[in-house]
Backbone bond lengths (Angstrom), bond angles and torsions (degrees), N, CA, C in turn:
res aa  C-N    CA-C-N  psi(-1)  N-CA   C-N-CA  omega(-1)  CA-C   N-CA-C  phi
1 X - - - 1.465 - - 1.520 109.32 -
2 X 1.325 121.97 130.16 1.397 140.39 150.18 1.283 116.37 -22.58
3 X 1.586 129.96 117.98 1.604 140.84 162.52 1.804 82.88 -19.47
4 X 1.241 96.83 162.34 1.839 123.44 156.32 1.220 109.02 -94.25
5 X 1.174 114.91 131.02 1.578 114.48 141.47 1.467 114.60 -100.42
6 X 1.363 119.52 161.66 1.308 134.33 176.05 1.563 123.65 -127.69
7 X 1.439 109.71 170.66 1.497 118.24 162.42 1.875 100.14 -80.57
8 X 1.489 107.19 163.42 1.435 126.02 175.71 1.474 103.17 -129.82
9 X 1.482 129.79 110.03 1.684 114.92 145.35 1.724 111.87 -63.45
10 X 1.307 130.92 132.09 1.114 139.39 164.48 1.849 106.22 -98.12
11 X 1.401 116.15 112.56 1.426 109.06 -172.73 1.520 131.00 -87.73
12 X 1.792 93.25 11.89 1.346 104.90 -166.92 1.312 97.12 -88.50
13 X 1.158 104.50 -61.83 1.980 121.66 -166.97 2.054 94.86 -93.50
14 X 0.873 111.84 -22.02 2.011 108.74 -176.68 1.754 97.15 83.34
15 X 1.278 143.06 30.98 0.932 161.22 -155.55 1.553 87.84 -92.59
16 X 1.345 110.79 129.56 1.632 126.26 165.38 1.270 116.22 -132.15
17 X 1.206 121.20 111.77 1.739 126.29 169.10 1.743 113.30 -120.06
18 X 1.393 102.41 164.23 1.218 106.36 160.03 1.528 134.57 -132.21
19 X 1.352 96.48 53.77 1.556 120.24 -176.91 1.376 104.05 -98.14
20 X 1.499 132.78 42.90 1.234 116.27 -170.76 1.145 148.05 38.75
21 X 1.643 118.02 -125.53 1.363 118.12 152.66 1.479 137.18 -65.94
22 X 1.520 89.11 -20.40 1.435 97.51 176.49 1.830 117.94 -65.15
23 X 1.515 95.69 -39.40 1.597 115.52 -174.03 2.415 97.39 -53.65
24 X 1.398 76.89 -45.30 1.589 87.48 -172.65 1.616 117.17 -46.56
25 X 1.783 104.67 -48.54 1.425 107.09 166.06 1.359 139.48 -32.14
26 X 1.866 101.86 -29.12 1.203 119.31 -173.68 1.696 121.44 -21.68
27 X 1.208 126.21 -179.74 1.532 136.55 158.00 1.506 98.67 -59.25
28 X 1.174 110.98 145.57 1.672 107.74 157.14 1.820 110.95 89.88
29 X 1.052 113.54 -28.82 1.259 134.40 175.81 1.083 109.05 -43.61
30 X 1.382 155.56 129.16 1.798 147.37 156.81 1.562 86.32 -83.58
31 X 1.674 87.88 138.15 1.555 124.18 -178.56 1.729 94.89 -50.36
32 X 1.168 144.34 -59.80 1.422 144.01 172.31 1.294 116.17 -52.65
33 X 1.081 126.84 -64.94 1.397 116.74 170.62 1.611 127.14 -33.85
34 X 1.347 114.75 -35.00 1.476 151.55 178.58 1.591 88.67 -52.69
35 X 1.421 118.19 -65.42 1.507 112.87 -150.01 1.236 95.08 -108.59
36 X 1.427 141.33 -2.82 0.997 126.21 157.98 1.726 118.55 -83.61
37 X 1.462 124.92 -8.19 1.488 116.44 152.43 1.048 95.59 -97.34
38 X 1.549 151.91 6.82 1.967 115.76 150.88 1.216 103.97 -87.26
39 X 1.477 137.32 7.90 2.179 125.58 169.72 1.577 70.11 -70.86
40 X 1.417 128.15 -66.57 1.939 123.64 -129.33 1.212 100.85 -74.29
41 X 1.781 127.81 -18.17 1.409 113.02 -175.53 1.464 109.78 -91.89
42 X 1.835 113.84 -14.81 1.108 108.55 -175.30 1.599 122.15 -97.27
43 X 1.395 110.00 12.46 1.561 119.42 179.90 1.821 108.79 -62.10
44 X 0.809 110.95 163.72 1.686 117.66 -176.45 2.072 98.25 -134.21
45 X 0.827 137.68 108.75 1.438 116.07 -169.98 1.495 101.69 -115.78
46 X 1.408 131.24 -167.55 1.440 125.28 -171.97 1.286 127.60 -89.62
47 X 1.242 132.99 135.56 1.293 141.68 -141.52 1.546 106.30 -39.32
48 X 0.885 123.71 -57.58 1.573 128.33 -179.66 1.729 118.24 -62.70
49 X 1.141 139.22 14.94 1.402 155.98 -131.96 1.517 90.47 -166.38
50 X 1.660 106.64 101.26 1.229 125.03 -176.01 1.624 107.42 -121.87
51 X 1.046 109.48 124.75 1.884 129.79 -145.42 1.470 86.36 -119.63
52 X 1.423 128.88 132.81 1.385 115.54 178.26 1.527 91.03 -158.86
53 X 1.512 127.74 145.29 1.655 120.84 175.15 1.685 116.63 -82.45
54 X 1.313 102.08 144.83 1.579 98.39 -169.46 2.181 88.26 -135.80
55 X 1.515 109.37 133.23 1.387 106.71 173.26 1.328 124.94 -40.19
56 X 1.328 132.80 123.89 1.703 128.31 -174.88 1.368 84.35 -95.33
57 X 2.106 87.99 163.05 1.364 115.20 175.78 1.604 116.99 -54.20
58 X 1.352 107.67 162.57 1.283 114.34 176.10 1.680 129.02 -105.03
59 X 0.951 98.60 -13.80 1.548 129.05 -176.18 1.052 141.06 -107.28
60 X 1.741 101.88 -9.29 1.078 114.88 -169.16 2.044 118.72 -83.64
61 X 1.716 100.12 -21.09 1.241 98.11 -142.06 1.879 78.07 -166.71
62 X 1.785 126.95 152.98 1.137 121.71 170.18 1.739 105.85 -67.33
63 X 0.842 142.95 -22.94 1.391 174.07 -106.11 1.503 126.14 -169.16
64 X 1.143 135.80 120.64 1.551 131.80 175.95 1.715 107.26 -176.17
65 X 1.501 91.61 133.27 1.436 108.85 -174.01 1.782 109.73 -131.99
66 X 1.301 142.25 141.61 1.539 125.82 -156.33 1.506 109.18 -159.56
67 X 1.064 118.90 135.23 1.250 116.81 -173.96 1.797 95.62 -129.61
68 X 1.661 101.57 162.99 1.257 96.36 166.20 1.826 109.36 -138.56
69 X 0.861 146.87 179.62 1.449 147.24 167.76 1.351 111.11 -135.38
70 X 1.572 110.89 -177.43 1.362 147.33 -162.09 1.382 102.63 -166.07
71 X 1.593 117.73 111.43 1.663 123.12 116.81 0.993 147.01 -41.28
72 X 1.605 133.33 89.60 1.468 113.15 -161.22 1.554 95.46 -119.56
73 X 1.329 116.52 171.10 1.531 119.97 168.71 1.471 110.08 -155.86
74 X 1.090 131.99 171.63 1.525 126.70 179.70 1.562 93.78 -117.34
75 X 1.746 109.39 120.44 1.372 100.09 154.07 1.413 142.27 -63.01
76 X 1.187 125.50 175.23 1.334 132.58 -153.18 1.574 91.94 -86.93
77 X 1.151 148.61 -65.70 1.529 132.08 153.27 1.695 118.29 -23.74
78 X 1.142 110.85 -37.36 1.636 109.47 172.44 1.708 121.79 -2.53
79 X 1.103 121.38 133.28 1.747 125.87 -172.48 1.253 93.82 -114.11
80 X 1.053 142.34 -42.69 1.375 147.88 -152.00 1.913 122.79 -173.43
81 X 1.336 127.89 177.73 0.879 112.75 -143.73 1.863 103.07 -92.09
82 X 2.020 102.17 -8.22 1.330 102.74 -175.90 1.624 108.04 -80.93
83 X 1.713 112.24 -3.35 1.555 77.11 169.95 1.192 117.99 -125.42
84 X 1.673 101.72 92.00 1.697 123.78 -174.04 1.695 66.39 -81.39
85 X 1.372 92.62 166.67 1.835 112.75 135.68 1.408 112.15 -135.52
86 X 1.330 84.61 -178.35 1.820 101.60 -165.23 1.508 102.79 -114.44
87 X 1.822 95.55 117.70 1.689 114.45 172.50 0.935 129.03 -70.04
88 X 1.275 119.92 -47.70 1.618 132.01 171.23 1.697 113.76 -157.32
89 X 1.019 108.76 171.63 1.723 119.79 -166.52 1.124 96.14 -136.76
90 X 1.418 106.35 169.55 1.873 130.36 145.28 1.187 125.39 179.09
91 X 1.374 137.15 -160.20 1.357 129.53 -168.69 1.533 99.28 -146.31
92 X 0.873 149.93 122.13 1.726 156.67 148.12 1.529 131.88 -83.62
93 X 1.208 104.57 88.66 1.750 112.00 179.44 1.373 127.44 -84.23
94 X 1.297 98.73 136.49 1.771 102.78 -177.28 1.158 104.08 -107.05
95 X 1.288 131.91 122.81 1.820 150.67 171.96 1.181 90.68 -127.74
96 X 2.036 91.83 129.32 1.234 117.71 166.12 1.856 95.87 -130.91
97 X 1.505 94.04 147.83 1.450 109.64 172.84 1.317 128.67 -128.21
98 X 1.757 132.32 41.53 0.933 133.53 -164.86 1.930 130.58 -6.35
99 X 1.040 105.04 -35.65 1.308 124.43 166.99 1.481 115.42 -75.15
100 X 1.449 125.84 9.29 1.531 128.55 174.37 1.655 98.82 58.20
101 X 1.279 112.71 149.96 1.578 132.83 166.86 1.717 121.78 -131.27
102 X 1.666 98.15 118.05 1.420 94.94 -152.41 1.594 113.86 -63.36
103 X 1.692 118.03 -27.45 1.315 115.85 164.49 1.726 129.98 -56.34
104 X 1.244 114.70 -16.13 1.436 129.67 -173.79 1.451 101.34 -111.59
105 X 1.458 121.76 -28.26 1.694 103.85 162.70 1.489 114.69 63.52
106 X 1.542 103.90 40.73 1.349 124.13 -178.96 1.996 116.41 168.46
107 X 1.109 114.81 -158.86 1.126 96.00 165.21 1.617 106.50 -151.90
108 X 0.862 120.61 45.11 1.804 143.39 173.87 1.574 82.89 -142.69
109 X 1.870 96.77 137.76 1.206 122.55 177.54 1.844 106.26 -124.34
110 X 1.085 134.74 136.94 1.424 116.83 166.83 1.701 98.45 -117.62
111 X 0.906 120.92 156.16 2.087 137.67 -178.22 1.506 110.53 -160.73
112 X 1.363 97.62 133.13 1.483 110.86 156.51 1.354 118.12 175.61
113 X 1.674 99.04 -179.00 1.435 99.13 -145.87 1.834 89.91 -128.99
114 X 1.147 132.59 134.09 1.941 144.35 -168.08 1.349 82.51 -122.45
115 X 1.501 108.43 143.28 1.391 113.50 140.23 1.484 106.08 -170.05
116 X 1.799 98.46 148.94 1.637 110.75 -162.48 1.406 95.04 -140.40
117 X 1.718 107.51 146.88 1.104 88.55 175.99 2.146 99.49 -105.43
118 X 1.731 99.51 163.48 1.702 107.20 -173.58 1.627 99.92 -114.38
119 X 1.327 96.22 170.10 1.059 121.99 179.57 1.643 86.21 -76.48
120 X 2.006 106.79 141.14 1.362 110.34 166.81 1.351 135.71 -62.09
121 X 1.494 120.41 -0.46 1.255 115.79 -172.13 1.796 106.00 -105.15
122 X 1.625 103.52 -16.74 1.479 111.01 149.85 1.727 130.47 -31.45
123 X 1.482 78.78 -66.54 1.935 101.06 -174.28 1.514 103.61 -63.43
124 X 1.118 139.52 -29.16 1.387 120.82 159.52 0.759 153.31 -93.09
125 X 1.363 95.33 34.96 1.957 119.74 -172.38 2.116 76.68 -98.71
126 X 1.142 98.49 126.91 1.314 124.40 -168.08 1.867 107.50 -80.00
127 X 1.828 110.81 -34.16 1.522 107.05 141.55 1.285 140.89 -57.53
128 X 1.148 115.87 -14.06 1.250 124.15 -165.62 1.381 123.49 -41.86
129 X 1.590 111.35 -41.87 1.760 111.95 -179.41 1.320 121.86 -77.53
130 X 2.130 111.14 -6.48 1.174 113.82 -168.38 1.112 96.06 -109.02
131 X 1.555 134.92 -1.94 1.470 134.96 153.49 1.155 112.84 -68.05
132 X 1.721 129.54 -42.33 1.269 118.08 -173.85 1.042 114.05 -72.05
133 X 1.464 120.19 -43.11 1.518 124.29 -178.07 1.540 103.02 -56.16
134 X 1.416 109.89 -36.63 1.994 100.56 -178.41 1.488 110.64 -68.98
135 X 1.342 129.57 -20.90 1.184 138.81 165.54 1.350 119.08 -38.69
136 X 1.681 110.96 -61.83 1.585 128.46 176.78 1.323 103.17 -59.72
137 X 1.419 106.77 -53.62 1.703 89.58 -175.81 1.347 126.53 -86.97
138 X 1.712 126.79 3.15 1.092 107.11 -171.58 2.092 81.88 -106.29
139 X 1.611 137.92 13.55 0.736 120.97 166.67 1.278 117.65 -87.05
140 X 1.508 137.72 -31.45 0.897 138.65 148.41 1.521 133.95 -32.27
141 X 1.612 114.64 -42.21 1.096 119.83 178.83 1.485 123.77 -108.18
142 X 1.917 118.49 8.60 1.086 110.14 122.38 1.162 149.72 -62.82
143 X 1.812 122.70 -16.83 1.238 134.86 169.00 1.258 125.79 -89.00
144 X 1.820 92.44 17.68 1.653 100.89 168.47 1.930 105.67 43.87
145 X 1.519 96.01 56.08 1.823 99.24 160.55 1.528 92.69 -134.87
146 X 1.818 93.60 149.64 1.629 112.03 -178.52 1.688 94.99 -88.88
147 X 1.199 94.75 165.73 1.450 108.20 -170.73 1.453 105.59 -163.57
148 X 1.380 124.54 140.13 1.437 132.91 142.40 1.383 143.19 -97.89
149 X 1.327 136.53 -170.69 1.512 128.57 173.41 1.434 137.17 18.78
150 X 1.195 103.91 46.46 1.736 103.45 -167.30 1.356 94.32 -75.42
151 X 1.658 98.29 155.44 1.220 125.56 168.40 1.296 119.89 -157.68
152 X 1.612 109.37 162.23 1.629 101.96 -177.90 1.752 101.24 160.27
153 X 1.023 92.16 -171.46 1.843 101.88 -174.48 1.398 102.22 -161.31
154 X 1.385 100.28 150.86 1.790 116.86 -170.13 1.985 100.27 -149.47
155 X 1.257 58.66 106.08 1.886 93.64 168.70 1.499 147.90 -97.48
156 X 1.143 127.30 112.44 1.418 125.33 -163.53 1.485 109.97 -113.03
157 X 1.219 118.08 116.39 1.445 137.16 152.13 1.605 141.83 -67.40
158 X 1.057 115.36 102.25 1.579 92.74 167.62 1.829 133.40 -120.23
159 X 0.993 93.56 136.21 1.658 85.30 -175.64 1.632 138.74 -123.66
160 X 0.741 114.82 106.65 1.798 132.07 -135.52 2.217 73.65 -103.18
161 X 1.659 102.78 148.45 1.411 122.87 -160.33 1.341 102.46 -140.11
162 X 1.863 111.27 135.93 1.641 104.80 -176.67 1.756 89.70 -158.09
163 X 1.349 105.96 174.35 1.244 121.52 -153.35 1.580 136.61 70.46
164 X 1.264 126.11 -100.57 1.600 125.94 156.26 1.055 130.29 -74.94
165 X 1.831 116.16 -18.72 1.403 103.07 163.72 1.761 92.14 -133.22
166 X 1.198 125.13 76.62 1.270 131.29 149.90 1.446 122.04 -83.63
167 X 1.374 104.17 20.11 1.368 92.32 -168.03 1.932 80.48 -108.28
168 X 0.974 135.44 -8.41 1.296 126.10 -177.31 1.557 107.49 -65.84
169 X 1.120 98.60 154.73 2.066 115.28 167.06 1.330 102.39 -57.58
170 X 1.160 118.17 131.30 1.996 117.89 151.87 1.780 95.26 -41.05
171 X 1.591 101.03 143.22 1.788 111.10 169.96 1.279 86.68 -105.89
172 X 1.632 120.06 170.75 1.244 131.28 143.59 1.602 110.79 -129.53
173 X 1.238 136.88 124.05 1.382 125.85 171.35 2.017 104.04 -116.94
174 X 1.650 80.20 143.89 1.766 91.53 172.28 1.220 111.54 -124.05
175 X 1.647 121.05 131.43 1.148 153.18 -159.93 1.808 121.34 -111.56
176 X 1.235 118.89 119.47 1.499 116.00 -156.67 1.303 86.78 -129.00
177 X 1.491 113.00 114.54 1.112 111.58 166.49 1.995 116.16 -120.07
178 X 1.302 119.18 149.03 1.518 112.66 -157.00 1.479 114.77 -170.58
179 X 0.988 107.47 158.83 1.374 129.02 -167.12 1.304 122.19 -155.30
180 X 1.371 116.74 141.48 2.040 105.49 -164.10 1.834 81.14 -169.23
181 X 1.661 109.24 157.38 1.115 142.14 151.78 1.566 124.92 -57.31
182 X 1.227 143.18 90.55 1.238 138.42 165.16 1.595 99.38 -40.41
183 X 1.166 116.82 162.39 1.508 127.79 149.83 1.055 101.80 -100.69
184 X 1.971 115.36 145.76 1.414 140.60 -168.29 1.600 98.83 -94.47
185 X 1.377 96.23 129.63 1.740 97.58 177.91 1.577 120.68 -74.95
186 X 1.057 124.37 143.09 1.625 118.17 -170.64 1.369 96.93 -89.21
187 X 1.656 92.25 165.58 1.819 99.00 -176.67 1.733 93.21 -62.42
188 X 1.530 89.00 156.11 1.772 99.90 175.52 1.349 111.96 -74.27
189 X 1.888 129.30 165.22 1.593 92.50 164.87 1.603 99.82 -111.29
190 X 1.465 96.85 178.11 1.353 128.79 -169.36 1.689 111.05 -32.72
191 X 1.761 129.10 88.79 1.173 101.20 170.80 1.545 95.11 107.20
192 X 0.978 131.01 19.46 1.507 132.15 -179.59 1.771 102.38 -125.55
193 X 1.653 103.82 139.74 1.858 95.88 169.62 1.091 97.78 -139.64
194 X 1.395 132.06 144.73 1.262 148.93 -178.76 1.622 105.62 -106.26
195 X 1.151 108.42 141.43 1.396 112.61 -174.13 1.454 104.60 -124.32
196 X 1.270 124.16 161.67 1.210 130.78 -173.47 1.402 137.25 -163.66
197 X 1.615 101.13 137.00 1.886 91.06 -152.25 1.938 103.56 -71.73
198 X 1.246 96.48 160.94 1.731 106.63 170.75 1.153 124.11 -12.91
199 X 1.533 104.99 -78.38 1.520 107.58 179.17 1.328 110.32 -83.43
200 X 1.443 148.70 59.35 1.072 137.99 140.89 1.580 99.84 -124.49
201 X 1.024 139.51 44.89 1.836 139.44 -171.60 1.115 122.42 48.42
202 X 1.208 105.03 -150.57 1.678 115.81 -170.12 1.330 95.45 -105.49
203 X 1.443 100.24 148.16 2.020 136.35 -175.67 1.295 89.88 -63.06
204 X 1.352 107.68 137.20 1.901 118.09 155.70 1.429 109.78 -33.47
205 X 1.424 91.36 163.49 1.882 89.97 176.41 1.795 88.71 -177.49
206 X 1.487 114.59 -127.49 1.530 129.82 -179.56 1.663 90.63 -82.56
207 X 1.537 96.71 128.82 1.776 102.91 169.32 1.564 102.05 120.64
208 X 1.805 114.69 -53.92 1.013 115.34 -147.60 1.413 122.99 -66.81
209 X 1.316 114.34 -7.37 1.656 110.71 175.57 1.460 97.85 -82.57
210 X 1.608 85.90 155.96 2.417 88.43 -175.70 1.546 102.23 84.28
211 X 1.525 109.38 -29.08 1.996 96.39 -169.14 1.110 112.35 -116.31
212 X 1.660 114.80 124.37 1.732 122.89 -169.21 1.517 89.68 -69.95
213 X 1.760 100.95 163.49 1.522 142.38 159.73 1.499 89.93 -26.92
214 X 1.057 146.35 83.60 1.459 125.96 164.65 1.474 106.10 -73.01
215 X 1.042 103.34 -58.59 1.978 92.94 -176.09 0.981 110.69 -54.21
216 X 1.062 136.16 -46.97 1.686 145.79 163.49 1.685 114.54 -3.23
217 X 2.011 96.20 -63.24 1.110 121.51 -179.66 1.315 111.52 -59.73
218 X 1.765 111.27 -47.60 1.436 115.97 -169.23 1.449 124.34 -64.25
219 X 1.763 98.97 -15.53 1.454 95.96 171.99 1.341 127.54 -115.77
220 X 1.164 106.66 22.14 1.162 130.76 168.89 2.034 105.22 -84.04
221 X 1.126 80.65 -76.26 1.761 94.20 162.87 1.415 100.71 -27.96
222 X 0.828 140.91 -124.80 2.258 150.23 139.41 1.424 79.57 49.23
223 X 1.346 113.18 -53.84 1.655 106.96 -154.35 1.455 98.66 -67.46
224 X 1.107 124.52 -52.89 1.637 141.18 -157.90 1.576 100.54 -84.10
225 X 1.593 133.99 -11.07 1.027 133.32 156.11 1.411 107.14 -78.08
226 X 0.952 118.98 -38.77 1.861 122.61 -176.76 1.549 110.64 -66.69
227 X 1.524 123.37 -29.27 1.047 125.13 -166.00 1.629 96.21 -82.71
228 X 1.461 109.33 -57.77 1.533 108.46 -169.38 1.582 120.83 -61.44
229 X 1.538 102.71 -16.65 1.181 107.31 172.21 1.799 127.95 -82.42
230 X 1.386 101.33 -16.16 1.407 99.39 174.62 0.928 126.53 109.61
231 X 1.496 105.14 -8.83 1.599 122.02 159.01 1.244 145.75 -67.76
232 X 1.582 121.77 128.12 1.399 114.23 -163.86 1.406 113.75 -38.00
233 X 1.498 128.15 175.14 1.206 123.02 163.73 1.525 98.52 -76.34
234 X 1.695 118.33 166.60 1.355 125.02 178.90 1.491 97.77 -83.02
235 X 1.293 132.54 -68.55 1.636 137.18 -176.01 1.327 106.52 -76.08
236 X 1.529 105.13 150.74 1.402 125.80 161.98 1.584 112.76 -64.87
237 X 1.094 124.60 -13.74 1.845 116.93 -177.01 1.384 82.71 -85.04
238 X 1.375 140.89 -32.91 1.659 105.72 173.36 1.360 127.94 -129.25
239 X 1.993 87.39 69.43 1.751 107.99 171.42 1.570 108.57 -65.22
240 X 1.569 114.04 -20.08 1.463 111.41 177.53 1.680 115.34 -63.10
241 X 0.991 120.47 -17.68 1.625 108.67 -156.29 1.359 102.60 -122.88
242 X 1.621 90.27 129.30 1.387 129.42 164.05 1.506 120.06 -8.82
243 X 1.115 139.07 141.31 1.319 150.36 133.11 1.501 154.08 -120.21
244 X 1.325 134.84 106.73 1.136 133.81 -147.28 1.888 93.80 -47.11
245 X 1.525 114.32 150.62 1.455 111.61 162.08 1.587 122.39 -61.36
246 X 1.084 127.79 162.50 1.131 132.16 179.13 2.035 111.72 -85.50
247 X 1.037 102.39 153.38 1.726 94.53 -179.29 0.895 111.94 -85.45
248 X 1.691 115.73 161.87 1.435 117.05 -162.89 1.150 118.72 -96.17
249 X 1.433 120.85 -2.00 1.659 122.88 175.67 1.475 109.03 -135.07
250 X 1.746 120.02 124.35 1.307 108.36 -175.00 1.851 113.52 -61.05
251 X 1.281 80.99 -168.36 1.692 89.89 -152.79 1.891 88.94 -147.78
252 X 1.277 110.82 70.86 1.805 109.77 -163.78 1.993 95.55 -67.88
253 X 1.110 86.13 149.28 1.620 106.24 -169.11 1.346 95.94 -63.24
């Protein structure tokens, strides 16, 4: 899959483009903010993990950059390649506040919101929200990124149908919503280069002190979309871990 490009809120001027990283370069831009949307445009994630730019908030942050995704897969009846469906979604926002924010205890913010729908006999496993939530955090901290202050809530719905379409299955969908601290990268030292595989972006360079792992994050994220969706893990180092089942009737995009 193709780098991402994205939309940029610029909070100085309210400036919206969708030139990616390039848009980021803009006037007004802090040098970190800059290279922390070229890690997120330059991630590559796994074939089924569809990265697409969606406008970020305006209000949230002087600064905001946002992506959203799609899980897709082709069922096993499948005819062709249009009828993937879609497992789970979400959206991932980057807020930066040069001026630091004392609730975020940094000044890079990351947020977002997953949601898939499960099979009903899922949703009443009474752990369920403290699995998903272990999901986020143990995806993060397999990708070896620091992090602070997370927060968030994970919610499960179900909705059972009668009259004209009672003939449908009860759905249940679960909803992860969250927020956490990147860690700020330190200046590099003198004479050092870091290299870096594909899907985690582009190597530090100009910008990178002040700006967390963003790709880091982004594939971490990817990861925690892959999990809720039902998808194998990609590597064999994590044949151990869990995955929600997949649903039993597609759901065409």
């Amino acid at each position: 899959m193709a780098a991402v490009q994205g939309h940029l809120s610029n909070g100085a001027d309210g400036a919206e483009s969708a030139d990616g990283a390039d848009a980021a370069g803009g006037e007004g831009a802090p040098a970190a903010f800059r290279h922390a949307v070229a890690g997120l445009c330059a991630v590559r994630p796994r074939p089924e993990v569809e990265l697409s730019p969606t406008p970020p908030p305006r209000r949230l942050a002087p600064f905001s950059y946002a992506l959203e995704a799609a899980v897709t897969a082709s069922p096993a009846n499948a005819v062709d390649d249009d009828d993937e469906e879609e497992l789970a979604e979400g959206r991932l926002i980057l807020l930066h506040d040069p001026a630091g924010h004392d609730s975020w205890r940094g000044t890079f913010r990351l947020v977002t919101l997953v949601h898939a729908d499960l099979e009903p006999e899922m949703a009443a496993d009474p752990l369920l929200p403290e699995v998903c939530w272990s999901w986020l955090t143990g995806a993060l901290e397999a990708r070896g990124v620091s992090y602070r202050q997370p927060s968030g809530t994970v919610t499960r719905a179900s909705s059972h149908y009668f009259g004209g379409i009672g003939e449908r299955e009860p759905s249940t969908r679960i909803e992860i919503r969250a927020s956490w601290t990147p860690a700020e990268r330190p200046a590099a030292e003198p004479g050092r280069t870091e290299h870096r595989r594909p899907d985690r972006g582009v190597a530090p360079g100009d910008g990178a002190a002040g700006a967390p792992d963003t790709a880091a994050h982004l594939a971490a994220w990817c990861d925690l979309l892959c999990q809720i969706a039902g998808l194998p893990p990609a590597g064999a180092a994590e044949a151990g871990v869990v995955s929600l089942p997949q649903r039993r009737g597609p759901q065409p995009r």
